[in-house]
C-alpha positions as CSV (number, residue, x, y, z in Angstrom):
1,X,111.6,84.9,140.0
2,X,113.8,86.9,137.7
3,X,112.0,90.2,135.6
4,X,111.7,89.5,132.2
5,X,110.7,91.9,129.2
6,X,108.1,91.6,127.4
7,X,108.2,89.9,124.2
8,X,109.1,92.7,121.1
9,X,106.1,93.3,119.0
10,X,106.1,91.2,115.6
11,X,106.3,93.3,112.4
12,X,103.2,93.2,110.2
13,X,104.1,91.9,106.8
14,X,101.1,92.2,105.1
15,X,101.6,96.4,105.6
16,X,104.9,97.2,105.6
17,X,105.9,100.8,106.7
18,X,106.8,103.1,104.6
19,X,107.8,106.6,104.8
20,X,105.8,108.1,101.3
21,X,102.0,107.2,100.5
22,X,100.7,107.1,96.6
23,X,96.8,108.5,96.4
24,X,94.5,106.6,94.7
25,X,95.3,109.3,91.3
26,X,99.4,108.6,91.9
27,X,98.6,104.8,92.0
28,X,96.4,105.0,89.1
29,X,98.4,106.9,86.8
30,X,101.4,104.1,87.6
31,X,99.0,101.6,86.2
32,X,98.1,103.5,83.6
33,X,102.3,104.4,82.2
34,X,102.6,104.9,78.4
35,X,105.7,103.6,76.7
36,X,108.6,104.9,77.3
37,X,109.6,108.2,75.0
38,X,112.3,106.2,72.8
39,X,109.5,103.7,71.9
40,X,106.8,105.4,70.5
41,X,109.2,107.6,69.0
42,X,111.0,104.6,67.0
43,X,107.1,103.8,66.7
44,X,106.7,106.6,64.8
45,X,109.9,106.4,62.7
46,X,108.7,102.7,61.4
47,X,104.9,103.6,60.9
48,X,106.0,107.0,58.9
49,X,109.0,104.8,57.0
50,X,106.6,102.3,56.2
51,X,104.1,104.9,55.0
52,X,106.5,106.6,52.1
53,X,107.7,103.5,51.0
54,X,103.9,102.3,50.6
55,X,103.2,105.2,48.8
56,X,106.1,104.9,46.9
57,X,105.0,101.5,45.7
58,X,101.8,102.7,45.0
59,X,102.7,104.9,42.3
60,X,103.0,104.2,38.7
61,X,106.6,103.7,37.5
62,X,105.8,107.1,34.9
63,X,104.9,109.2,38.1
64,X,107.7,107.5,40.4
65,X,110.4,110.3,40.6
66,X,107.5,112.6,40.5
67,X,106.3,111.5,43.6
68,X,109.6,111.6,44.9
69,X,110.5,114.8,44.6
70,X,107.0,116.2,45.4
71,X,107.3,118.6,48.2
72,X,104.8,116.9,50.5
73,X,107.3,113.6,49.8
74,X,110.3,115.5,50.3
75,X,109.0,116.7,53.6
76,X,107.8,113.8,55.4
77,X,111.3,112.4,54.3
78,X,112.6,115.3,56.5
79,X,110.2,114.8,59.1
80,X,111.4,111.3,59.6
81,X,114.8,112.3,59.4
82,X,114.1,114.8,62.1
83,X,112.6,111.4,63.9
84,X,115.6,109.6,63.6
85,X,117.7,112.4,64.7
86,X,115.7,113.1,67.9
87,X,116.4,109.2,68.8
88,X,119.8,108.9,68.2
89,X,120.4,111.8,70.4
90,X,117.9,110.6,73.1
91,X,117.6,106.8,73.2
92,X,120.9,105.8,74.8
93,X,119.8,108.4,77.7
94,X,116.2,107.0,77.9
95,X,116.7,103.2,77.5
96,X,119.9,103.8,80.4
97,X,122.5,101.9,77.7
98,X,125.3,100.8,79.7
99,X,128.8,101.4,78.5
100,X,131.5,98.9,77.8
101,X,134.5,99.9,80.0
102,X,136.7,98.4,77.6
103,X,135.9,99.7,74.4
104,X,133.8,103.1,76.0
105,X,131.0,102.3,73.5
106,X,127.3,101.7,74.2
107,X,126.2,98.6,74.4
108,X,122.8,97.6,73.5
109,X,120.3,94.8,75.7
110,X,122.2,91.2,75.2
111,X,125.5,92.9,74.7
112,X,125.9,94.5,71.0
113,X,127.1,97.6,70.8
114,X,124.9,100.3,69.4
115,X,124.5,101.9,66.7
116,X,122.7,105.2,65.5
117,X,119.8,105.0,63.2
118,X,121.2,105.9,59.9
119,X,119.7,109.1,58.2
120,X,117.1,107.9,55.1
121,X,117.1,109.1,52.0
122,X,114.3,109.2,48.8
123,X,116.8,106.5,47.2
124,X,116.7,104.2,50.5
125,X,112.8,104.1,49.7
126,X,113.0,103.9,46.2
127,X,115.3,101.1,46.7
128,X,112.7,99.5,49.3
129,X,109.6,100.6,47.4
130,X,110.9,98.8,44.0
131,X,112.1,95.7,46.0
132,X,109.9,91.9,45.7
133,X,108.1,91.7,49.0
C-alpha cells in the first residue's frame, strides 16, 4: 500500500492569525473614537456662527451697530475667522479629498469640487441677523 501524508491541518476561522494584538485599553479606546478633527472643528465654526448671529438678533435695532463693534463682538468674529482658517488649511488633509487628475482640484464626497469656507464678516451677520427666519 502506497504512503500517504497526512491530511494538512484546517485553518481556524473563527481566530484568524494575526501578527499585532490590541489590549483590552487599545480595543476600548477604538470603540470609544471621537469625531474626526475637521468635524468638530466645522462643529465649532456653525455653533459659534450661529451664536453671533443670535445675538445679533437679539439686540435692539438702536444698540445694533453697537453690538457690533463691541470688542467682545469683534473678537469672537475673529475667533471664528481663525476657525474657518484652521479648516480650510486642514480639512482636505484630514477628510483625504481626492484630487481630480483632470482639472488638479479637490474634489469633495459625490464628486464636487471644493471649496474653502469663505472668511465672515460683522456685515455677513448683520445681513443674517436682520433676515425673516
Amino acid at each position: 500500500m502506497p504512503k500517504t501524508d497526512p491530511p494538512a491541518p484546517t485553518a481556524d476561522t473563527v481566530v484568524p492569525p494575526r501578527n499585532f494584538t490590541l489590549s483590552i485599553e487599545d480595543r476600548l479606546r477604538a470603540y470609544a473614537q471621537v469625531p474626526p478633527g475637521y468635524m468638530r472643528r466645522r462643529r465649532r465654526i456653525e455653533d459659534l456662527e450661529a451664536k453671533l448671529v443670535a445675538k445679533l438678533a437679539a439686540a435692539p435695532a438702536l444698540t445694533l451697530l453697537e453690538t457690533a463693534e463691541h470688542p467682545d463682538f469683534v473678537a469672537d468674529v475673529a475667533t471664528l475667522n481663525d476657525l474657518i482658517a484652521r479648516h480650510n488649511r486642514y480639512y482636505p488633509i484630514e477628510a483625504n479629498l481626492p484630487i481630480d487628475v483632470q482639472t488638479r482640484r479637490l474634489v469633495e464626497r459625490g464628486g464636487t469640487p471644493w471649496r474653502p469656507l469663505p472668511a465672515v464678516t460683522v456685515a455677513d451677520l448683520l445681513a443674517r441677523a436682520a433676515a425673516p427666519r
